[in-house]
C-alpha positions in Angstrom: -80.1 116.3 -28.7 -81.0 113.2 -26.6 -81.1 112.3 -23.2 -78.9 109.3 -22.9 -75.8 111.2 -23.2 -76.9 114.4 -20.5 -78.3 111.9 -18.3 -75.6 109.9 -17.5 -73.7 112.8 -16.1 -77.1 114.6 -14.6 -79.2 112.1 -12.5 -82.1 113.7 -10.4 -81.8 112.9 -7.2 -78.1 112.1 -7.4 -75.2 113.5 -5.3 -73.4 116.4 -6.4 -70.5 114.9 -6.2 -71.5 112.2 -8.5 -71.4 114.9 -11.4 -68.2 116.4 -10.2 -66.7 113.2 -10.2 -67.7 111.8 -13.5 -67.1 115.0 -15.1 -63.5 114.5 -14.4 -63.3 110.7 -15.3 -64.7 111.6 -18.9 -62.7 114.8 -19.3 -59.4 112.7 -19.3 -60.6 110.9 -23.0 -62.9 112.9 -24.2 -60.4 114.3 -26.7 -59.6 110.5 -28.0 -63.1 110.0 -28.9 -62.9 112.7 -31.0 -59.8 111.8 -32.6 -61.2 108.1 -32.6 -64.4 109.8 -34.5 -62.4 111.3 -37.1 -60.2 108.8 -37.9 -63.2 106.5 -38.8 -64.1 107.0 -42.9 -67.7 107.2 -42.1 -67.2 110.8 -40.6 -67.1 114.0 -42.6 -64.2 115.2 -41.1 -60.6 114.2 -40.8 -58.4 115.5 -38.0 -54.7 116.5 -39.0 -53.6 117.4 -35.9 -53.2 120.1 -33.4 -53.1 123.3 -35.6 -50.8 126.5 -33.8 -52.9 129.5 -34.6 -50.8 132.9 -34.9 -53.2 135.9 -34.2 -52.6 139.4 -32.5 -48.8 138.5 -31.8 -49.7 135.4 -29.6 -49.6 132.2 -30.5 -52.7 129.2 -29.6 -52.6 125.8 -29.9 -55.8 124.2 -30.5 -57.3 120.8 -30.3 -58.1 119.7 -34.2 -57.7 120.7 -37.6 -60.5 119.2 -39.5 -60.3 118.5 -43.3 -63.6 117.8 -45.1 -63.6 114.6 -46.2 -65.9 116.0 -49.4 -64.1 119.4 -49.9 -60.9 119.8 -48.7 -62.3 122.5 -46.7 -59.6 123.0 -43.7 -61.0 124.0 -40.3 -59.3 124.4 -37.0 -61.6 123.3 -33.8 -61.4 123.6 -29.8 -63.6 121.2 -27.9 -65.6 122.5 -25.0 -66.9 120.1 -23.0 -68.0 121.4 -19.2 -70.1 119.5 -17.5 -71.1 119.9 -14.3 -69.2 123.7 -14.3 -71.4 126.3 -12.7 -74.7 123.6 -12.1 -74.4 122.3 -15.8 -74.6 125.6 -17.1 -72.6 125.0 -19.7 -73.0 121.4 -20.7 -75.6 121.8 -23.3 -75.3 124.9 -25.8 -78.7 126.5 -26.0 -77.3 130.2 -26.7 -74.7 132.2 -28.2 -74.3 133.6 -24.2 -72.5 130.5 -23.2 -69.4 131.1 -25.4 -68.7 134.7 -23.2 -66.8 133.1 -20.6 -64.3 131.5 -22.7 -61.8 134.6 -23.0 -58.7 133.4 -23.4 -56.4 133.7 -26.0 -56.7 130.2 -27.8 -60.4 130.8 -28.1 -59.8 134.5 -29.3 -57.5 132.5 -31.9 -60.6 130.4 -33.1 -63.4 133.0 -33.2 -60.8 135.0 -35.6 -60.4 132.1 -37.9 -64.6 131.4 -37.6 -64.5 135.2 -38.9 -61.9 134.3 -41.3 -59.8 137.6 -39.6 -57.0 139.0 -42.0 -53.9 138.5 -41.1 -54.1 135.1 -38.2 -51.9 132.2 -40.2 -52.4 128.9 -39.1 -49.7 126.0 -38.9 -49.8 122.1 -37.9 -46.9 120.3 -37.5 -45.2 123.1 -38.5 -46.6 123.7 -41.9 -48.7 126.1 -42.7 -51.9 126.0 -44.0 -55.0 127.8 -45.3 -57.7 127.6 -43.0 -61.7 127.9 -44.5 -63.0 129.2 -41.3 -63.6 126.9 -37.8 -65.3 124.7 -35.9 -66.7 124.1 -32.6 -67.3 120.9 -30.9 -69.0 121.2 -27.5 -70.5 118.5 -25.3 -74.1 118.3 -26.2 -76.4 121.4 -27.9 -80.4 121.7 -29.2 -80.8 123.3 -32.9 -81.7 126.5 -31.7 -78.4 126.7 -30.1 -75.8 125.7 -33.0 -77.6 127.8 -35.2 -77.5 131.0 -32.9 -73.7 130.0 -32.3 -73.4 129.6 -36.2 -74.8 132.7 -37.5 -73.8 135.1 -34.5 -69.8 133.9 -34.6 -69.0 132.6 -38.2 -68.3 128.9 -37.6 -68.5 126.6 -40.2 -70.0 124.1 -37.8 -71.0 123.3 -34.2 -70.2 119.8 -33.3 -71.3 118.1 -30.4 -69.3 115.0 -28.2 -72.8 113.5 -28.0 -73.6 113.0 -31.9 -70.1 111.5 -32.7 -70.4 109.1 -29.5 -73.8 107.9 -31.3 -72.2 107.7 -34.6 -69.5 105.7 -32.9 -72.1 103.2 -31.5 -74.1 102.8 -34.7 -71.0 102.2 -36.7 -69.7 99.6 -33.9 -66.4 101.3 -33.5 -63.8 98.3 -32.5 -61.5 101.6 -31.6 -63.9 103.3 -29.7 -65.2 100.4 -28.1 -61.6 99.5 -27.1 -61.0 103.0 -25.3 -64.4 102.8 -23.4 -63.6 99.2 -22.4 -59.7 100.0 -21.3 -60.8 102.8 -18.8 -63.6 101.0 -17.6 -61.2 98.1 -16.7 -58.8 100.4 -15.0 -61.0 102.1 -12.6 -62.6 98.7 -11.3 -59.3 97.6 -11.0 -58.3 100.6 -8.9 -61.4 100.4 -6.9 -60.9 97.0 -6.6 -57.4 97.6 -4.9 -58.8 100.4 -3.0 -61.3 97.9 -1.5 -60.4 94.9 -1.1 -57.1 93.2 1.2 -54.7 90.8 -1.4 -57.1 87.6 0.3 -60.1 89.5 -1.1 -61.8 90.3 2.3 -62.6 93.9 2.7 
């Protein structure tokens, strides 16, 4: 884990609003740079789509299937990203704990297929597949806390939004770089209508 990526969401001193805010802003992508991160050969995944988990007679739909890039190995994965929930209790895994609030039945759907449960069937795009257990990506999280989440729930591995951003940066992503750039320009633009009169005096 490093600070760069917690910090630009948690500044001392800063407003609370400020987190609330930007929270929100990044919440509305966050899922394209994960798809942007997966569709780059570097990374060890590949993302196949939204996978439709059937498990206790309800039906989920998840965020990502991942397919090893090495293996074959087919995973499905939910990201978790909350930020500045609860005082950014939840914004950096640090213990198995954390995952207890998420109750519903989509994340029932991927702790059964972590724990390879008989009987849940998994389908994207309407074709099933075999699933080799799951993964979960998450927002940011120290070693001690992927490895409790690991060995305590099954998953095949815990991913974090802040290691693929980095990976994304080192490899000089033109895609990534593009969506960053895009929503950057939109919100000046809209707080440059929101201040400014069509003469440009405020």
């Amino acid at each position: 884990m490093t600070d760069q990526f917690v910090a630009a969401f948690r500044r001392p001193g800063a407003p609370i609003h400020r987190g609330k805010f930007l929270a929100r802003v990044f919440g509305i992508f966050s899922e394209e740079i994960v798809r942007i991160w997966a569709a780059d050969a570097r990374a060890p995944f590949e993302d196949l789509g939204r996978p439709t988990l059937h498990h206790d007679d309800a039906r989920s739909t998840l965020d990502f299937t991942f397919r090893s890039r090495e293996t074959g190995a087919v995973f499905p994965a939910e990201l978790k990203c909350e930020i500045e929930y609860e005082g950014y209790r939840y914004f950096v895994l640090n213990d198995v704990a954390q995952l207890k609030h998420h109750s519903k039945p989509a994340f029932a759907a991927l702790l059964a297929a972590a724990g390879r449960q008989p009987g849940l069937r998994a389908f994207v795009q309407k074709r099933e597949v075999a699933v080799d257990g799951a993964i979960l990506v998450w927002g940011s999280a120290t070693a001690e806390g992927r490895s409790a989440v690991v060995s305590d729930k099954g998953f095949f591995a815990v991913l974090t939004l802040e290691d693929m951003i980095a990976d994304l940066q080192a490899w000089k992503s033109e895609a990534f770089r593009t969506l960053v750039e895009d929503r950057r320009t939109w919100t000046n633009e809209l707080c440059d209508a929101l201040l400014y009169a069509p003469n440009g005096a405020l």
